[in-house]
MARNUPA-184492 format. One record per residue: residue number from 1; x, y, z of N, C-alpha, C, O in turn. Coordinates in steps of 0.2 Angstrom, whole numbers. Layout:
<nodes>
NUM|X|Y|Z|X|Y|Z|X|Y|Z|X|Y|Z
...
</nodes>
This chain:
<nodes>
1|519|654|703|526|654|705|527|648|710|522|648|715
2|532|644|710|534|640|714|536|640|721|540|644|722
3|534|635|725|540|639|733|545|634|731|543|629|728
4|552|635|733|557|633|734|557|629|741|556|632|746
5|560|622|740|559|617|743|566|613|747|566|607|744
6|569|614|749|574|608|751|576|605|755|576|607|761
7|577|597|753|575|592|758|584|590|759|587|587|755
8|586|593|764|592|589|766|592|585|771|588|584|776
9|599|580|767|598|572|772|605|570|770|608|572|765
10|608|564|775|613|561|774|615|555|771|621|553|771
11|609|553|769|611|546|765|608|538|769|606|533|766
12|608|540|776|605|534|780|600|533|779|597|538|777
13|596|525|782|588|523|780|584|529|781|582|533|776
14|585|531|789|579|537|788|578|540|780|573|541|776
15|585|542|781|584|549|778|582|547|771|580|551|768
16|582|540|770|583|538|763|574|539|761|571|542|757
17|573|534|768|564|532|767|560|541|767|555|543|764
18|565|546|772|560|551|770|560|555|763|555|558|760
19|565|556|760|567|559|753|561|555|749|557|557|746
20|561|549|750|553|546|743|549|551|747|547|556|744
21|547|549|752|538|552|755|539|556|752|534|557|749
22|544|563|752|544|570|753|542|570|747|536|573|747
23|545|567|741|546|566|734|540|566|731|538|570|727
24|538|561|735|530|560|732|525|564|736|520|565|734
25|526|567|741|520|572|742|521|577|741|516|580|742
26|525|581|738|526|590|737|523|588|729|525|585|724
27|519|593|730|516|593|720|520|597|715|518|603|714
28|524|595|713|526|597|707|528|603|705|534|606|705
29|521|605|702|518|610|701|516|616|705|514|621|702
30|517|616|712|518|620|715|526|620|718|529|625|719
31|528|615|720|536|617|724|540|613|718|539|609|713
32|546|617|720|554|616|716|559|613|721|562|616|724
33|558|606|720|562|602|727|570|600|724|572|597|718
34|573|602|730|579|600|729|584|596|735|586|598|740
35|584|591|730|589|588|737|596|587|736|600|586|731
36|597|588|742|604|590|746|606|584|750|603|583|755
37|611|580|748|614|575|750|621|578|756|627|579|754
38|619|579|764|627|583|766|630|579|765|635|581|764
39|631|571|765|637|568|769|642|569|759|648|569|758
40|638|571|755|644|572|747|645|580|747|650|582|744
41|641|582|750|641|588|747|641|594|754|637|597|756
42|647|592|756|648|594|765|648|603|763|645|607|766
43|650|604|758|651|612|759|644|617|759|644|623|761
44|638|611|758|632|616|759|629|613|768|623|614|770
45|633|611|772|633|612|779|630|618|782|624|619|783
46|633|621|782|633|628|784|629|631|779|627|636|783
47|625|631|774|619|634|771|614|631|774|609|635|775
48|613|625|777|608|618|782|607|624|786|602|627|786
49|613|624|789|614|627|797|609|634|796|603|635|800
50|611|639|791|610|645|792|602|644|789|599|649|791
51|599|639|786|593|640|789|590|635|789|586|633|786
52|593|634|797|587|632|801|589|625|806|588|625|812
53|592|620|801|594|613|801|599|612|809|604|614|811
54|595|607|811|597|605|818|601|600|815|607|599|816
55|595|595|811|596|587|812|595|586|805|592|590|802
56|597|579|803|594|578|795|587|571|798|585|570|803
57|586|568|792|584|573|786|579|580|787|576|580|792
58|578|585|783|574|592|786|572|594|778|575|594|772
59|566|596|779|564|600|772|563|607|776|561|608|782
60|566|613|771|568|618|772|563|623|767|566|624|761
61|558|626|768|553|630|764|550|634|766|548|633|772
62|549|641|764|547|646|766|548|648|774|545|650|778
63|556|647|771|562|652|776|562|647|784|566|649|789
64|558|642|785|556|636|789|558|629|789|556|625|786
65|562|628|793|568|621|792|560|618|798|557|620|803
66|558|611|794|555|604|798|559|598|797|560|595|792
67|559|597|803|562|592|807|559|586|804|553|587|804
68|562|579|801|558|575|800|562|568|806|567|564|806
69|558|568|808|562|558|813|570|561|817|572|567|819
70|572|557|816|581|559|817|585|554|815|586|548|817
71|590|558|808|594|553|807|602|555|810|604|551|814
72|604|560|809|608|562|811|608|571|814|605|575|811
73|611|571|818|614|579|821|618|583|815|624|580|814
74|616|590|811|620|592|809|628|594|810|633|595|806
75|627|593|818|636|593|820|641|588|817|647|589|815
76|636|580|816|643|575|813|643|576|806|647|573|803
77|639|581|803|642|582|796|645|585|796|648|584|790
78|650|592|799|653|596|798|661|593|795|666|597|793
</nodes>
């Protein structure tokens, strides 16, 4: 069975440069990664939030939001 993976971010370098890493290091075959773009897709803000998400970009797995660098504060996405 797969763990369920999501990597939210907003679109800027950061966020841009961590979506490849993430991309290329989670194996496949064990996670199911999905990215979540907030600055298009504002209405999953509040899903960020509810779990876990301070700041973007953040991978979100097993029920655990990790902080990666700092692109932006979830507050300017709302």
């Amino acid at each position: 069975m797969k763990t369920k993976a999501i990597f939210y971010h907003a679109g800027c370098p950061v966020c841009v440069a961590a979506e490849r890493n993430v991309a290329v290091a989670l194996d496949p075959a064990r996670y199911d990664l999905e990215i979540v773009h907030l600055g298009t897709a504002k209405a999953r803000v509040s899903e960020a939030e509810k779990a876990g998400v301070k700041s973007v970009p953040a991978l979100v797995m097993g029920g655990a939001a990790y902080h990666i660098n700092f692109g932006a504060g979830i507050e300017v996405l709302r």
